[in-house]
N, C-alpha and C positions, 0 to 999 in steps of 0.2 A: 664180298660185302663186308664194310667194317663197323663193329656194332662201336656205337660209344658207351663207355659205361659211365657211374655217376662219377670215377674218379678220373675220368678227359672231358667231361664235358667242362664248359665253359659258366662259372656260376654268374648268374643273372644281377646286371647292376639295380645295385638298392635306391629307386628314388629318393632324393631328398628333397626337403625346400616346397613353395608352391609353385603354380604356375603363371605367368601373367597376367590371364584369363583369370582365376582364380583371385590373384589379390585386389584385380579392379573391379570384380563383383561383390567382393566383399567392401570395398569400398564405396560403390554405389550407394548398398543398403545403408550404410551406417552413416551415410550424407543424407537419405533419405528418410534415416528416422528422425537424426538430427533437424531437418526442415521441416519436419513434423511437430516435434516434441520441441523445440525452442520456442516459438509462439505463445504455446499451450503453458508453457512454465511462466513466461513472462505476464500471462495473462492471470495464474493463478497466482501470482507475487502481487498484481496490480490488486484483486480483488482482497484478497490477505489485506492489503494497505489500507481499501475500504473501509472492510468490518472493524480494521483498527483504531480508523478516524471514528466511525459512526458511534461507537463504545466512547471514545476519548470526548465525542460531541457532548454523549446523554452523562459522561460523567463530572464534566463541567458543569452542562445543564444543571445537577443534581447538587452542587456544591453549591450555584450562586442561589438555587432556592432556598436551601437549607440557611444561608447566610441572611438570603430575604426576611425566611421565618422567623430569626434568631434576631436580627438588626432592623427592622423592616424598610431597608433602602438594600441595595445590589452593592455589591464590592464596588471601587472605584477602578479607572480603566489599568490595563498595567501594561508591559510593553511587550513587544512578537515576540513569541519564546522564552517568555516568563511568565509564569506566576501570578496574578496581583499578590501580595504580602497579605492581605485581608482574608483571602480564600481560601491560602495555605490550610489552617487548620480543617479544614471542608473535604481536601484532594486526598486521596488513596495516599498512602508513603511510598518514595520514590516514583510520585508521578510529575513527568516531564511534560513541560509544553513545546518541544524540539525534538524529536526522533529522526535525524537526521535525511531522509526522505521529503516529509512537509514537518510544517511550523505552525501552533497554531497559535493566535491571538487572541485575547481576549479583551470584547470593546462595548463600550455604553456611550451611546450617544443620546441629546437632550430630541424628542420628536419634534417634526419640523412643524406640526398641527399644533402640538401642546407642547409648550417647554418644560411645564412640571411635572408631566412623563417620561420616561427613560426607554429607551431601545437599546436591549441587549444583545449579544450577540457573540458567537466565535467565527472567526476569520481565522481560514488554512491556507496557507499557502506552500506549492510546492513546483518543481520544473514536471516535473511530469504533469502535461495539458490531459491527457487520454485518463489519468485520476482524477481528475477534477473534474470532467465533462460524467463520470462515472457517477460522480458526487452530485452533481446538476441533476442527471439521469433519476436517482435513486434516492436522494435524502429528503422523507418527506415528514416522517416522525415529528409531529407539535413544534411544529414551525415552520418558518419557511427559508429562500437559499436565493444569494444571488450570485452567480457567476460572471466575476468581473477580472481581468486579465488572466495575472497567474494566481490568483486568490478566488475563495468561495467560502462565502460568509454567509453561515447558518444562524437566523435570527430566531431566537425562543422565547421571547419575552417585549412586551410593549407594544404589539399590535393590536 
């Protein structure tokens, strides 16, 4: 009988690497967190957008009353993604009415009942329809909202 000792035996080869089994299960999961967790993100980005508009809504709001109090007529109308020049002094510094996402506007029109009444309002407009229907859904704070194409015009004043 021939014994083997440790110095004939044949040392044992060292796995390397994975196996193909192995790297397509690990691929599975991480497709399937990603189909998970992408939605979930997009939808926490969409809401994020929300709360941003609804702030940028009540802080307009807040500038053209301030401007009421001080002038007692409403700024004049200004153009999408500006400003009116009137308000400026009223707005936060460095606040924009363009955040490249949506755009908001800001508009006075004469009421169709009374012409020496004023309807005020902000008009957003943005390509994402799924934030604006959000916006429909949701904005109901001292005024009200109409959702008309890709814009949704929150009216606070003159009704």
């Amino acid at each position: 009988m021939i014994r083997l000792t440790t110095s004939t035996r044949r040392p044992r080869r060292r796995r390397r690497g994975f196996s193909l089994i192995e790297l397509l299960t690990v691929m599975a999961v991480i497709g399937l967190l990603a189909a998970i967790g992408i939605p979930r993100y997009r939808d926490m980005k969409r809401r994020a957008y929300f709360a941003n508009i609804v702030s940028d809504f009540n802080t307009v709001r807040v500038a053209s009353y301030n401007y009421f109090a001080d002038n007692s007529s409403y700024p004049p109308d200004g153009s999408a993604g500006a400003p009116p020049a009137a308000m400026i002094p009223y707005l936060p510094r460095n606040f924009t009415f363009d955040n490249g996402i949506y755009t908001l506007d800001y508009d006075v029109w004469p009421s169709p009942l009374n012409p020496q009444q004023l309807i005020v309002g902000v008009t957003v407009t943005s390509g994402d329809q799924e934030l604006l229907n959000m916006l429909a859904r949701n904005v109901q704070a001292g005024g009200m909202g109409l959702n008309v194409g890709n814009g949704y015009t929150y009216i606070f004043a003159g009704l």
